[in-house]
Every structure is written in structure tokens, then in C-alpha cells.
N, C-alpha and C positions, 0 to 999 in steps of 0.2 A: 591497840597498843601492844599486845601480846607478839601480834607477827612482828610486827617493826623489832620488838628487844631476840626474836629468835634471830631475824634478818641481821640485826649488827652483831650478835654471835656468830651466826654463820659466815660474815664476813672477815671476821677476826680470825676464827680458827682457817680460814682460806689464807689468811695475809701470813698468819703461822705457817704454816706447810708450806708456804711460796720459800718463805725465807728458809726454811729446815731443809727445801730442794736445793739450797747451796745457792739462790739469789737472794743479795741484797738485800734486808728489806728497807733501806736507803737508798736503793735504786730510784733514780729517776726515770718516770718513761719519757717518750720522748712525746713533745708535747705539739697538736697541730698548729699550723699558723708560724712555727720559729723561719725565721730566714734560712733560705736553703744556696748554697752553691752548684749552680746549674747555668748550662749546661757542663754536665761532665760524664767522660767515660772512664772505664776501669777495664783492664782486662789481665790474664795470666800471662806470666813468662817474658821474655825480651822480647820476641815474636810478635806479642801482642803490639808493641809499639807501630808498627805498621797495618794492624788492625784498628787499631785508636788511631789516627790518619783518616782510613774510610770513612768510621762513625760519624768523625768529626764532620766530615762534609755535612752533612746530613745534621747535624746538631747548630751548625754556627748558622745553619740557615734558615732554623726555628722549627726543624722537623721533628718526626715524630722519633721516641727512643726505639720503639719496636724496629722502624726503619732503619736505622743509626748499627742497632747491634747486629739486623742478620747482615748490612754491607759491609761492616768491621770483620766477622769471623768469614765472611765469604774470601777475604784475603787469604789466610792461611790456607784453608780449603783449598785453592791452587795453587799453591806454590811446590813447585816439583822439590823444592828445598827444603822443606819439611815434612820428616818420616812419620810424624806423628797426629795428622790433620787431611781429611778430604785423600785428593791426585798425590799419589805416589806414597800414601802411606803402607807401613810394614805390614806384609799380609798373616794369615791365621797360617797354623802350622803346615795345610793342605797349599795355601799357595794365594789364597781368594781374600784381596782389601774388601773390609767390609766395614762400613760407618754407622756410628751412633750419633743423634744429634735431637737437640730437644730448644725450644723455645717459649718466650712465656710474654704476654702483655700486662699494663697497668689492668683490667680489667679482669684478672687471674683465668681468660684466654690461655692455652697451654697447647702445642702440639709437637710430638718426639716422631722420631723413625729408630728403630735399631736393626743391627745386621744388614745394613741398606747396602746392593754391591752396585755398581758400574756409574752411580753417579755420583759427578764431583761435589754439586752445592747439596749437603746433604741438609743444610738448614733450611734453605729456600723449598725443601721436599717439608720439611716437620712444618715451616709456615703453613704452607698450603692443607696441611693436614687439620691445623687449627681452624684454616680458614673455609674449608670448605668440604668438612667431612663433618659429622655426629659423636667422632672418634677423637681421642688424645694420640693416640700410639697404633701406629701399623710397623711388621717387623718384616725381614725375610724377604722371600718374592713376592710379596701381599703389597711393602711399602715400593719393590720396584715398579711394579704393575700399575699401580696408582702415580707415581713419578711418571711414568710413558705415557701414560693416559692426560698429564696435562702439559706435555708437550718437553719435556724431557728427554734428552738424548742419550741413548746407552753407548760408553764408552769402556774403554780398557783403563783401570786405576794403577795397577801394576806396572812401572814405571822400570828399565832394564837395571837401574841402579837400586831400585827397592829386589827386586826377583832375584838379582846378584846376592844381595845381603841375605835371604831367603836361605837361598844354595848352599850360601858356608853356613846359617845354621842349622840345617838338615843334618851336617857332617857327626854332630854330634844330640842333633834335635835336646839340647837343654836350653829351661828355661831362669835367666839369671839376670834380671835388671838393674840397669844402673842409675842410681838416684839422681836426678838433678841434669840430665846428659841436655836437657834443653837448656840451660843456663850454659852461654860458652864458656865462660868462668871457671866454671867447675866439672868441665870436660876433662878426661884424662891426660888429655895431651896439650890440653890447654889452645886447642883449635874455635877459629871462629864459626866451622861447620864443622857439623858429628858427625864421623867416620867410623860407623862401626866394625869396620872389617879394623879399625887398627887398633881396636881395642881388645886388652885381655880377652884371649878365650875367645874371641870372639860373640861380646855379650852384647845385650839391645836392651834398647829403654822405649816408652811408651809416653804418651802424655797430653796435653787436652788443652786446646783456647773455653775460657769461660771468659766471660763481657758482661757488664753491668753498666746502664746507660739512665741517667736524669735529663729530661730533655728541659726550654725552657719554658714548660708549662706547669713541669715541676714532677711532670710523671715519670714511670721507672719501668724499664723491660731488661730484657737478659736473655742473650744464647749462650751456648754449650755445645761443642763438634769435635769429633775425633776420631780417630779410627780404630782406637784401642787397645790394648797390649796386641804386642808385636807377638809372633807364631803362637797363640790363645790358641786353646781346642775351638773350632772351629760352632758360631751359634752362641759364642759366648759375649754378654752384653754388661758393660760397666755400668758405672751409677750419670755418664754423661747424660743418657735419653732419659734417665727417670726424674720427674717432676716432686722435688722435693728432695733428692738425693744431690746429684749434679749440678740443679739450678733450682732455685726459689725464688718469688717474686712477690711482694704485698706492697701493695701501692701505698698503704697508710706508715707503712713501716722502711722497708729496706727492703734491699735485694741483697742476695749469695748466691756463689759458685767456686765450685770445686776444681780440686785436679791432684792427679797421683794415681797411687787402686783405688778401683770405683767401689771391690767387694768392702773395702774398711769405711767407706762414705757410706753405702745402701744401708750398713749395720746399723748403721746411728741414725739413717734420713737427714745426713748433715745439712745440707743447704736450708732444709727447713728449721733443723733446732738453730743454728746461727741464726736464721730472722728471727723465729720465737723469743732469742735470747733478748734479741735487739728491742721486742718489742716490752719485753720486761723492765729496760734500761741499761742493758750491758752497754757499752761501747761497741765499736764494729770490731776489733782488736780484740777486746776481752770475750765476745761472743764467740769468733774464729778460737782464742786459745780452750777456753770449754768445751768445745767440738774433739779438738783436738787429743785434749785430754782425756774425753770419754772415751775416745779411741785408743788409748795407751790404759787403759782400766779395765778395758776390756780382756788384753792380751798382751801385757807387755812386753815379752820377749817377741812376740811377732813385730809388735811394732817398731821392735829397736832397727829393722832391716826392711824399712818400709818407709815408702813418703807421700805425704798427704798433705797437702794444703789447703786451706780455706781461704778467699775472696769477701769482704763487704761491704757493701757503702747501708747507709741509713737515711733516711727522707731527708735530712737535710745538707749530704754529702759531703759530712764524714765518711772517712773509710781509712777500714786496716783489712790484715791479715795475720796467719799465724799458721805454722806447716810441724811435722815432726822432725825433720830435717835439717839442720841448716841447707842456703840454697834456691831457694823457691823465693821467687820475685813476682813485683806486677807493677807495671804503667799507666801510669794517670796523666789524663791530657784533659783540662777546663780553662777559663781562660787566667787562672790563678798559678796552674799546672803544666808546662809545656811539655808532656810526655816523660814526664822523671819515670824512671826506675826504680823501684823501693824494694829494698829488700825485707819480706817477711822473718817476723823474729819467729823462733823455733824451741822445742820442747825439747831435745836432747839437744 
């Protein structure tokens, strides 16, 4: 009798601290067995809409999500039209595309590459890492090495329209991002492709496909690919490859992913506090604005000139977001969902 009245004390003063951490303690968790809407995909940016396309093949045909998300971001990954993804993205300040990319299964299966140079699918490289190494994460020439060794073809990523943009910014080698340059929307020129030689100064932006996929079995996977901030000191790796930062996966709960600076995500390991939060009972929206906000607590005047987004769905595929920015979008394609575009709401 004794442990039992320590054990419901100890519980109470837990349920205390939970709620004193700034959750709820009205939260609902989320409860197994609720009806889920599935199959569905999520991903970042308008971009992503033609990545949600791929997934879908592969979802409406009762496959698996793991499969769904690395054929959805393998889209962007070649598109010589995106400076920010795989072929033809913006190189480090020496001249060398170098890709991050990380992926995760319902089974919390996980494998990233970063620094990865001459190949395009850099997610199809972090699969194979999960699937047939001991290892999460190979970097540098380590993850090239092991990409050629299963049959991987080394290629040239620097594209004459990416190496041109390079050139003018050597002229004055500063680094100066422009928020949101993946949204054409909210392009300077109000252009349906980013042009950055006809922007002020000559500035560049960066930026990241993240994908979150329910298949219809009701399981959850997620990739993350990019190439990274545009002319970076060279070696330098975002929060896309890191597991828990970039992307998180919990099969009982939800999945998250990021996109923006990777260094204001790693701070916080946001992909994972967003699920954590979810699993507590936030909403997918209210988990992402809490991320968010820890990141403006942190530093607020950094973060007034900074953008950061969060992505989430939850087991039963809800999903929001929430950035510091206005700006930052994401498309959703299920059979409820024909690919809209949503804009995430924003902290300033």
C-alpha cells in the first residue's frame, strides 16, 4: 500500500511538471485505434507539389510510405530548376554541390548521408545506408565511396546556370539570404523561376524538400534532401541529414520536417520536439508554433531575419505547420486533398 500512495504521488507531481513545461494539462493525447486519413502525403514548398505526384503513385497503389517518400523527393533531386535540391544545386563557396539528405521508416529504421558530392539521388544513397550498413550516417568521401560501391554513378552536379550564379557571387563572396525565394509569390520580381543574378546585390537563398507520408496501412515514413545553403564554408552540414533535427518519424505518434537554417532547427532538435509535442496532445499546428517559438526565445533578434518552418501530420493525418516568416507553404495530396497548397501561419 505504501508504494502504490508513493507511485500516485509520483505521478501527480509528473502530471504537475508536464503542465508547468507549458503543456496543457488538458491536452489530449492522441489515442490508438482513432480513424486515420490515409493514404496521404505532405511535403515543403510549391516544389513539393510535383513531389507529392511521385509519392502518390506508389501510395494509391497500397504501397509502402517509406517507398512513396524517397520517389516523391527523388523528383526535385533532378530538376536542373531547382537551385536548392540534389543536380544543379548552388555550390559551397569553393565551387563543390554538396548534398545532405536523411531518411526514416515506421520501424524508427533511420539513414542520412551529408557532404555527399557528384551524386544526384542523395536519398536513394541515406536508404541504402539504413539498409545495408550498421551505420545511420556516412559523410564526405566515406558516403561517396559507399554510393559507387552499390552501383552509383559519379556525375558532375554543377550545372553552367548554377556555376554562372557562383561567379557573380565570388565578385563580392557575401553571404545574404533571401527568405521565402522558393515560394514564386514572394520572389522579388514576382517571377515564376528564381533568378538570382536579377536580384539585389546579387543575393541567394537556400532551402530543403521535407515529405511526410501515411500509407494505407496506416504507417508513417519521411525524407529530407537538399543541398544547402548556397556558397556555405565548405564541410558545412544543416540540420536536413540529422535524425531528429530535419526529420522525425514515430509510428505511434506522427512524423515532422523541417526547412529554412538547419543551425536554428539542430538548436532545438526540432523535428523531434514537434512529435514529442504531438505525442503529448498538441495539435500538428500548435506543436510546429512551439518549435518555432523556442527558436525566437532563444535569440530573438536573430530570428527577426531568419526563416524557419516546421511540417506535421499526426497518426491520424492531421497536419499543420508554422514558420517565422510569413511565406513558407506545403502541399497535401490524399484522396480528400488534390495537392492544395496551404499556407503556413507565421510568428512575426
Amino acid at each position: 500500500m505504501q508504494d502504490r500512495r508513493h507511485f500516485l504521488k509520483a505521478a501527480a507531481l509528473s502530471a504537475a511538471a508536464l503542465s508547468l513545461d507549458g503543456v496543457s494539462s488538458h491536452a489530449a493525447p492522441y489515442v490508438k485505434g482513432s480513424k486515420a486519413i490515409k493514404p496521404i502525403v505532405l511535403s515543403t514548398w510549391d516544389f513539393g507539389r510535383a513531389a507529392n505526384l511521385a509519392a502518390w503513385e506508389v501510395l494509391k497503389k497500397g504501397g509502402r510510405a517509406l517507398d512513396a517518400v524517397e520517389a516523391g523527393v527523388k523528383v526535385p533531386e533532378a530538376d536542373p530548376n531547382n537551385h536548392t535540391v540534389g543536380y544543379s544545386g548552388y555550390p559551397d563557396r569553393d565551387g563543390r554541390v554538396t548534398l545532405d539528405a536523411c531518411i526514416m521508416d515506421e520501424l524508427g529504421n533511420c539513414g542520412s548521408v551529408a557532404a555527399l558530392e557528384h551524386i544526384t539521388h542523395a536519398i536513394s544513397v541515406a536508404r541504402l545506408v539504413m539498409e545495408k550498413t550498421p551505420h545511420i550516417m556516412l559523410v564526405g568521401d566515406g558516403a561517396l565511396q559507399f554510393a559507387l560501391s552499390q552501383g552509383f554513378k559519379k556525375e558532375n552536379l554543377l550545372t553552367p546556370e548554377s556555376e554562372k550564379a557562383w561567379r557573380e557571387w565570388l565578385k563580392k563572396s557575401e553571404y545574404k539570404p533571401v527568405m521565402n525565394i522558393e515560394n514564386s509569390s514572394y520572389s522579388t520580381e514576382k517571377e515564376t523561376t528564381f533568378n538570382p543574378l536579377k536580384l539585389p546585390g546579387n543575393v541567394y537563398n537556400h532551402d530543403t524538400i521535407g515529405m511526410v507520408a501515411i500509407d494505407a496501412a496506416g504507417n508513417l515514413s519521411g525524407a529530407c534532401t537538399t543541398s544547402g545553403m548556397a556558397f556555405k564554408l565548405h564541410g558545412r552540414v544543416g540540420d536536413s541529414p540529422i535524425i531528429g533535427a530535419g526529420l522525425y518519424v514515430d509510428n505511434e505518434v506522427g512524423a515532422a520536417t523541417s526547412t529554412g537554417v538547419g543551425e536554428e532547427v539542430i538548436r532545438i532538435v526540432g523535428s523531434h520536439l514537434v512529435v514529442e509535442l504531438m505525442r503529448q496532445g498538441y495539435s500538428p499546428e500548435k506543436a510546429c508554433k512551439e518549435a518555432v517559438t523556442r527558436i525566437v526565445k532563444k535569440n530573438p533578434e536573430r530570428a527577426k531575419g531568419l526563416q524557419v518552418g516546421f511540417l506535421a501530420v499526426n497518426k491520424k493525418g492531421e497536419h499543420g505547420a508554422y514558420c517565422l516568416q510569413k511565406g513558407f507553404n506545403y502541399a497535401v495530396l490524399s484522396n480528400d486533398s488534390n495537392n492544395v497548397l496551404i499556407d503556413g501561419k507565421s510568428y512575426f
